[in-house]
Legacy VTK file of the C-alpha trace (Angstrom):
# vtk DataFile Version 3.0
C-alpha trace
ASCII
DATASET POLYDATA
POINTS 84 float
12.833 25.098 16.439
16.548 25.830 16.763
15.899 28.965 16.962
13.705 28.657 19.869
16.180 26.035 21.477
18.779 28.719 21.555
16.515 31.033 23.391
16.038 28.877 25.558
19.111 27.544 26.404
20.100 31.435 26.702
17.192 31.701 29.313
18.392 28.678 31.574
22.118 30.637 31.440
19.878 33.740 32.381
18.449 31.979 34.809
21.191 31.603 37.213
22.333 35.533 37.438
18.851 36.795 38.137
18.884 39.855 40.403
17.466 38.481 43.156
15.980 34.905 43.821
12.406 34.439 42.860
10.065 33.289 45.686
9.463 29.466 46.374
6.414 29.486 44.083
8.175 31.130 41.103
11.306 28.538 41.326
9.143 25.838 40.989
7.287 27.101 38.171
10.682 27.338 36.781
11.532 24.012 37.723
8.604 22.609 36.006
8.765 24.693 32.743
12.206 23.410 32.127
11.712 19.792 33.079
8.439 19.998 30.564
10.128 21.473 28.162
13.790 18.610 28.401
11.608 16.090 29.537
8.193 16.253 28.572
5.238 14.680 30.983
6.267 13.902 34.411
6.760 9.955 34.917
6.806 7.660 37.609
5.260 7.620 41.088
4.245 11.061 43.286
7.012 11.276 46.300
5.843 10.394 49.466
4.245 12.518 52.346
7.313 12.920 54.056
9.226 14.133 50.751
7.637 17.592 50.909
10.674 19.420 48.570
10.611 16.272 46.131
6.464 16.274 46.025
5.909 19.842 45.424
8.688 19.511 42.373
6.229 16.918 41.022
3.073 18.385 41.648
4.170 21.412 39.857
5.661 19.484 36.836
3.007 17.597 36.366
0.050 20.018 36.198
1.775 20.907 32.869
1.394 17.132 31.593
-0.199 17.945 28.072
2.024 20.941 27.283
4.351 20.941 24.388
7.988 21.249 24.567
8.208 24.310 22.633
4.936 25.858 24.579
7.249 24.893 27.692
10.459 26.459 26.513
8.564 29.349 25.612
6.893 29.909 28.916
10.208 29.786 30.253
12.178 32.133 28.235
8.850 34.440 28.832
8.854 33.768 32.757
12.600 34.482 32.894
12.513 37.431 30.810
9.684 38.842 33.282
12.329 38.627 35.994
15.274 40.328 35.163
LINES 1 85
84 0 1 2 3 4 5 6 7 8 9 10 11 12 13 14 15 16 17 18 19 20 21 22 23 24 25 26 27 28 29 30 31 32 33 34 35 36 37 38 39 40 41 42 43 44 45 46 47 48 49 50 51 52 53 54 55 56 57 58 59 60 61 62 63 64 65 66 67 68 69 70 71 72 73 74 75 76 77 78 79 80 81 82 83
């Protein structure tokens, strides 16, 4: 697990310096990979209609509800790795 913790932590770092910025569908997969994987499942109430940023941020984390943190941090450090 450490092991994979250190990957991913070296991912989020990657993360920042991409060479260019992934589209608005790829940052929020992003987004919701690494709050699954620090978080786990999504709580509280969905934002409201006029919240459009804040309610497609929890849309996107929550269709991973179920997903394991290491499955998440995994997916990350993959997803990341596929855009560098």
């Amino acid at each position: 697990m450490s092991d994979l913790k250190a990957r991913f932590d070296q991912a989020v770092a990657e993360s920042k310096s991409l060479p260019e910025k992934p589209d608005n569908m790829t940052l929020l997969k992003i987004y919701a990979l690494f709050k699954q994987a620090s978080s786990g499942d999504v709580e509280g109430d969905r934002p409201g209609m006029t919240d459009f940023v804040g309610r497609a941020k929890w849309d996107a984390w929550n269709a991973l509800k179920g997903k394991s943190n290491e499955q998440a941090m995994q997916d990350y450090i993959d997803l990341i790795e596929s855009l560098k």
